[in-house]
C-alpha positions in Angstrom: 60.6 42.2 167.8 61.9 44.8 165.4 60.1 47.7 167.1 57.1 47.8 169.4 55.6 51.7 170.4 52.4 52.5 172.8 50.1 55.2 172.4 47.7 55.9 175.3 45.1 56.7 172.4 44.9 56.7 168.4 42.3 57.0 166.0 43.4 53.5 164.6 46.7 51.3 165.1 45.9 50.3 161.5 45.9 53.5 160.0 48.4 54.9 162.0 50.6 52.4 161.2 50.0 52.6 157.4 50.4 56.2 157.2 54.0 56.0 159.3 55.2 53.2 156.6 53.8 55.1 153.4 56.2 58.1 155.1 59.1 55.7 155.5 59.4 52.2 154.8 59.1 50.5 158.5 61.1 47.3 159.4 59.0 43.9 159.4 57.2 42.9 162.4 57.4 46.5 163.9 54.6 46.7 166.2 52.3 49.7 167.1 50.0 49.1 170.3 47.3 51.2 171.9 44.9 51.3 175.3 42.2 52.9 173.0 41.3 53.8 169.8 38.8 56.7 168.4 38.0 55.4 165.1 39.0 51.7 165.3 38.2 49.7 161.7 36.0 46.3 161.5 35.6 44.5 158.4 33.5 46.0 155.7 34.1 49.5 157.4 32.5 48.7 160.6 33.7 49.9 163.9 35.5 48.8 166.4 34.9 49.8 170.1 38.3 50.0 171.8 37.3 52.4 174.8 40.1 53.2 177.1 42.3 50.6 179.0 39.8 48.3 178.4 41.2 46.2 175.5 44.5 45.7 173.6 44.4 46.9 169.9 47.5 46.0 168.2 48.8 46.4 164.3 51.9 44.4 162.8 53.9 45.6 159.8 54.4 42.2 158.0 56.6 42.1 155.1 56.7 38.4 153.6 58.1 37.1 149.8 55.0 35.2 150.2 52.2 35.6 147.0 49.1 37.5 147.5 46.9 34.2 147.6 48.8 32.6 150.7 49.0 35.9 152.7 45.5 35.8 152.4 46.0 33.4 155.1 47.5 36.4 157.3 44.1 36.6 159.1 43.4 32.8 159.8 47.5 32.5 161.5 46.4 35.4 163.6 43.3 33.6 164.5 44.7 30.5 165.5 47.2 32.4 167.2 44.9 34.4 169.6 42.5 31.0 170.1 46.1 29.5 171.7 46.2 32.9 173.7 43.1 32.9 175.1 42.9 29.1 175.8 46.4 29.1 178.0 44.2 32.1 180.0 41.4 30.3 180.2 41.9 26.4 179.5 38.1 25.6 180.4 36.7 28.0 178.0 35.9 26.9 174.8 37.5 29.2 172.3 37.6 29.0 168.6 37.8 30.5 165.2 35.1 32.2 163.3 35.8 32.4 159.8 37.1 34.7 158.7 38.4 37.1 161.3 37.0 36.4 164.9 37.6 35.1 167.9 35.0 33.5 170.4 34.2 32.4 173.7 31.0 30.1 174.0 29.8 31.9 171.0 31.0 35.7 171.9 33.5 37.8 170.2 36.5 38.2 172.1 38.8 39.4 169.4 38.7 40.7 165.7 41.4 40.3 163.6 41.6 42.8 160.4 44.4 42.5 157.6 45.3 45.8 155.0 47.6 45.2 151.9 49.8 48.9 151.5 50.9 49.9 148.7 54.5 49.0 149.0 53.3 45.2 149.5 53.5 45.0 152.4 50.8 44.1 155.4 49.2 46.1 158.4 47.9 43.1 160.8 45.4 44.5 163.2 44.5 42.6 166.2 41.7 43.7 168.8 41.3 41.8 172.4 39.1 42.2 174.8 40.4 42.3 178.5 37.4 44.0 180.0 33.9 44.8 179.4 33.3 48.0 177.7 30.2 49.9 177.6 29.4 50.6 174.7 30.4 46.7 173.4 27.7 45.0 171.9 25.4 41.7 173.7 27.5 39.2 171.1 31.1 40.3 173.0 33.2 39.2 175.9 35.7 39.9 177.7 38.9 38.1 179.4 37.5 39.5 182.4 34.2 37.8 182.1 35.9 34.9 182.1 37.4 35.4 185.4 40.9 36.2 183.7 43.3 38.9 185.8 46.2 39.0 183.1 47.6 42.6 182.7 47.9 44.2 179.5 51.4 43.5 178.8 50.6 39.8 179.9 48.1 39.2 177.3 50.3 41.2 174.4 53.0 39.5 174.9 51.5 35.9 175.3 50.0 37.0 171.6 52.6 38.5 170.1 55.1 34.9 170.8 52.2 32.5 169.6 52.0 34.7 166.6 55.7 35.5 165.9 56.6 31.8 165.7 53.6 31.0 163.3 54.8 34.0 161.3 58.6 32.8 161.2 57.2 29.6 159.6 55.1 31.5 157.2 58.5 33.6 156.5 60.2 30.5 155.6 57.6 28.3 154.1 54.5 29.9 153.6 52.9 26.5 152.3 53.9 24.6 155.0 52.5 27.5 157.6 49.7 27.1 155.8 49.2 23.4 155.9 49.7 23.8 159.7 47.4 26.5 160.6 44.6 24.5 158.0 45.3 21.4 160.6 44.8 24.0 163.4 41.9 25.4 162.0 40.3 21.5 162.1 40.4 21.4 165.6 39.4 24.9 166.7 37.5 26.7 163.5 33.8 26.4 164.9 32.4 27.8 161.4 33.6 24.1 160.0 30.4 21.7 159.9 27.9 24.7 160.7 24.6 25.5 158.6 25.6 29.2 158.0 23.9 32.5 156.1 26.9 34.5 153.9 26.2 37.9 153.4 28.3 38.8 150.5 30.2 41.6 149.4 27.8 42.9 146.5 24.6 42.1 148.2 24.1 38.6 147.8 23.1 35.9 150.2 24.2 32.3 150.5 22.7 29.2 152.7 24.4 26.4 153.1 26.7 23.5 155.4 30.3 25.5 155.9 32.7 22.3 155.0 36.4 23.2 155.0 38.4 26.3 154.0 40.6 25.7 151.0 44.4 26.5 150.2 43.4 29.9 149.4 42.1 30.2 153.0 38.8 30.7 151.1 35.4 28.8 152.9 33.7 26.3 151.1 29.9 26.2 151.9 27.5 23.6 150.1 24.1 25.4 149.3 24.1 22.2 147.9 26.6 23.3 144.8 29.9 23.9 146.1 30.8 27.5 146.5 34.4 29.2 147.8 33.8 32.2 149.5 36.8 34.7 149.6 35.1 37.5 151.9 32.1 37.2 153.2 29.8 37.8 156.2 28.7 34.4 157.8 26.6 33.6 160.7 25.9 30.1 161.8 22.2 29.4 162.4 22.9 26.5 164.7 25.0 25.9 167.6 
């Protein structure tokens, strides 16, 4: 670890930690952590409920040679990283990946993962865990203490942070062959794989269709029945 710094509270580790590295350029893998965020950011500019001591919200500076198209696989390595986290806390749960950016437990959101290109190149990683249940939370999330889990805060960060760190010194390396693992990962523990799902795109559209496998761009393909690679979208499977 470069550099890891707690605030008790933050509007967002995100932004925070964008607006320290657009200041002065910050080392790779410096880490920012906080017990509770103000203004926390979802994808497509939704929030995220981070009220205090009741979750861990962390952001990574990431700076990688790698091209823009394979560290769009940023999001799906932090995904597979926090399913190995919250399975050696809970090995009889059944955790998995949502595509793109979530985390569940039996079909609840435990974590959301959210990934910001800077300016300079390089990445803000933002990683949001539950460890408690939070009031204002909605029904779809859980927590690792609904799951009967007593890990401390610095427990859970740290578990994290060393499934993550050696997926990202792969990635670092060879990001092809970090890709090709986390896509063999994603196999055994991506529930969106094999689902009839609803996409919600970007501009407005929506798609229906059988979610079959995310390509080498990290994008998901979805038959509707023409085949169709989704970069970002919104998807929610219709059947369990």
């Amino acid at each position: 670890m470069q550099r890891l710094e707690y605030l008790a509270s933050v509007d967002s580790t995100n932004l925070e930690l964008g607006r320290r590295n657009s200041i002065s350029s910050i080392p790779n893998f410096t880490a920012l952590v906080s017990g509770s965020q103000t203004d926390g950011l979802g994808r497509m500019g939704r929030a995220w409920v981070s009220e205090p001591n009741s979750s861990i919200s962390v952001s990574l500076l990431l700076r990688s040679d790698a091209s823009i198209e394979q560290l769009s696989w940023v999001n799906l390595i932090a995904g597979v990283s926090v399913q190995a986290t919250i399975s050696s806390l809970s090995p009889e749960s059944k955790v998995s990946v949502k595509w793109p950016n979530d985390v569940l437990v039996e079909g609840k959101k435990i974590s959301g993962i959210l990934s910001q290109l800077q300016e300079d190149g390089s990445l803000v990683l933002g990683v949001g865990i539950n460890l408690l249940r939070q009031e204002a939370a909605p029904d779809h999330a859980i927590s690792l203490s609904d799951l009967g889990v007593e890990s401390s805060f610095d427990e859970v960060l740290a578990l994290f942070l060393t499934h993550f760190r050696a997926r990202w010194a792969i990635f670092q390396d060879s990001p092809s062959l970090a890709i090709k693992k986390t896509r063999g990962e994603l196999q055994q523990v991506c529930s969106t794989l094999g689902q009839a799902v609803r996409a919600e795109l970007p501009g407005g559209k929506t798609l229906h269709g059988i979610a079959s496998e995310i390509d080498d761009l990290g994008q998901l393909v979805i038959l509707t029945p023409e085949r169709v690679a989704l970069a970002a979208a919104d998807v929610w499977h219709l059947r369990n």
